[in-house]
N, C-alpha and C positions, 0 to 999 in steps of 0.2 A: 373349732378348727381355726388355723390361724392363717392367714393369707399373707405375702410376702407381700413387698408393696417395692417396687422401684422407682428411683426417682432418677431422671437426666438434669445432672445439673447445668449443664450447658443449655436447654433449650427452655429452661424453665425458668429459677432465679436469675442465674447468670448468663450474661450473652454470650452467644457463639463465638470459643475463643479464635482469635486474630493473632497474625504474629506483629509485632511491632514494624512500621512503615522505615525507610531508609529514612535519616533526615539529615542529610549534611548540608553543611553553607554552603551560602551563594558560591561560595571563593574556590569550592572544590567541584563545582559542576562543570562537564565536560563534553565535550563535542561528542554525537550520539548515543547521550542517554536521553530519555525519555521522562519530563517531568509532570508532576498535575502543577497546573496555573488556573484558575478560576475555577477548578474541577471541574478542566479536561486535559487530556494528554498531549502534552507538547515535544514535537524532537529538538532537541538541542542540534541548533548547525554552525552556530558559531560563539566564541564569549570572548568577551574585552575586559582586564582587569585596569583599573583605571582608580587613581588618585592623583584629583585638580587641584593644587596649590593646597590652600589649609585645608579642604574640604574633606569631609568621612568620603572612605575608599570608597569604590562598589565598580558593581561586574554590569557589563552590557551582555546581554544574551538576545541572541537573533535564533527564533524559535519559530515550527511550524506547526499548527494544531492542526493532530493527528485524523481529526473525526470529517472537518471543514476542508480542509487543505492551507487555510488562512495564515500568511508570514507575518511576523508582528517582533518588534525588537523592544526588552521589556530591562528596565533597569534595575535591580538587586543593592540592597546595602552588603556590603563584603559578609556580613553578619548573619545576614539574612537564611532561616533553614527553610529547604525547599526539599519536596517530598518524591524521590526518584521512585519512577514505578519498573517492577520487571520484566524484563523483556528475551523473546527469545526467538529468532529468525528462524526458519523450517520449510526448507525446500519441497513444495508437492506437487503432485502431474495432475490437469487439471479432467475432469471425466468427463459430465455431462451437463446441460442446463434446463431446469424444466420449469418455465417461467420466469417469476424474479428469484429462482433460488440456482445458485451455482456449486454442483459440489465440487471437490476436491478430494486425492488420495495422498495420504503419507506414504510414501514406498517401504520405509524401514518400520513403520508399524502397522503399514494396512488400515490406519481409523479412516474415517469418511467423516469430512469436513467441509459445512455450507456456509458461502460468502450470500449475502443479498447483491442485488442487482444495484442498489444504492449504495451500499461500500467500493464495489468495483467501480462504480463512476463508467468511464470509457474503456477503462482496461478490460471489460467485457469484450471488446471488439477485437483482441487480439487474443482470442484465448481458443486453441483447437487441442481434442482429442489427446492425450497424450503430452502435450504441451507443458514445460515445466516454469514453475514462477516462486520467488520466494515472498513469504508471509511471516509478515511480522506479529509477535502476541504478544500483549502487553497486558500483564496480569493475566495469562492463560487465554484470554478471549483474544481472536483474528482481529487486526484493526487496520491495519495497512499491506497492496500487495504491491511488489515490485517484478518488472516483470524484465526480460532479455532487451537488449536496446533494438534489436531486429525480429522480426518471425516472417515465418515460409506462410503465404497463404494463396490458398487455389482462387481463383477468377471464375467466377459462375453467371457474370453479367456485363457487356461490352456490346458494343457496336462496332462494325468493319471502319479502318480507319478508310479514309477517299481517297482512291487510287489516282495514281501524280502525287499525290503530296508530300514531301519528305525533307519538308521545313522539320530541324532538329528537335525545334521547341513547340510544337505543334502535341497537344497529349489530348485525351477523351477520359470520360468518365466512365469506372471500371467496379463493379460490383463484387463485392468477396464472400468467400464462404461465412464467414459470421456476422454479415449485413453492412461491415464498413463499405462504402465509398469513396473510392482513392483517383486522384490525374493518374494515367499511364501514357505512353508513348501509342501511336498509333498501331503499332507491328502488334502489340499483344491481344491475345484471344482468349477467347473463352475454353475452357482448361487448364490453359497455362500456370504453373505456380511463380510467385513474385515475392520478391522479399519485402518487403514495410516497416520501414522505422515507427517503434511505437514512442518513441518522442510526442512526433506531429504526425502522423502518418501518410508520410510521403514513400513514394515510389522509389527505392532504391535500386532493380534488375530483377534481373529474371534468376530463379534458383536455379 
């Protein structure tokens, strides 16, 4: 009796094929792609093409590492190949959070998508039910989110402001439905929904 015998060449002799990496010059890197530098992911936020009297050209690039948050401005010889990673920006409404794991819905394909509590950083803080934010993938995997420069959030903790008081600038500390603590102005209550710049989050009115 003879047995068939198969073999995978990709997981056996040969590696697991790869498609070949981007690699263009320094010279043609461009404001919001996304590059590896020390392998990690850097966004490209600004480049300077620069040639000093006799000297070989090259590019200033003022870049931010994707993973850290860390700015750093790195100099290139014009010649220079540097490895652009893919990227793809993808709007989702954010669910639930159960611990340090935060998931996420795609509206246009329904998948379910978990951010850690250490990727979001503070962007944790502004994130409700339904709430929509974009996310960026680089190489398929979630790495950075970006979220609305404002959000509506309810008031679950405050103190009565002191009757007479109505000094303009006079504000209390105000607890929110996803545990930030924000200044509000004396008038606002417990209930109340308030807008919040997730900038710095500050108090910008009442919704």
């Amino acid at each position: 009796m003879t047995r068939l015998l198969t073999v995978d060449l990709f997981t056996t002799q040969n590696p697991p094929f790869e498609p070949n990496p981007v690699m263009p010059a320094a010279n043609d890197i461009r404001r919001g792609q996304v590059i590896k530098f020390n392998g990690e992911p850097h966004l490209v936020m600004e480049t300077q093409h620069r040639t000093p009297g006799n000297l070989r050209a090259f590019v200033q690039v003022k870049m931010r590492n994707l993973r850290y948050g860390k700015a750093l401005d790195q100099r290139f010889a014009s010649t220079d190949t540097i490895e652009v990673l893919a990227t793809e920006k993808r709007t989702l409404e954010f669910s639930y959070a159960d611990r340090d794991a935060f998931a996420f819905i795609d509206p246009d394909t329904f998948d379910q998508i978990e951010l850690s509590a250490e990727l979001l950083g503070d962007s944790k803080h502004y994130l409700t039910a339904g709430g929509k934010c974009d996310v960026l993938f680089v190489d398929d995997k979630p790495l950075t989110l970006e979220l609305p420069s404002t959000v509506e959030l309810k008031v679950v903790e405050s103190s009565d402001g002191i009757k007479g008081d109505t000094a303009s600038n006079v504000q209390k500390p105000a607890k929110l439905e996803t545990g930030l603590v924000v200044q509000v102005p004396l008038f606002i209550k417990e209930g109340e929904i308030i807008k919040v710049s997730t900038e710095d989050g500050s108090y910008l009115g009442r919704a």
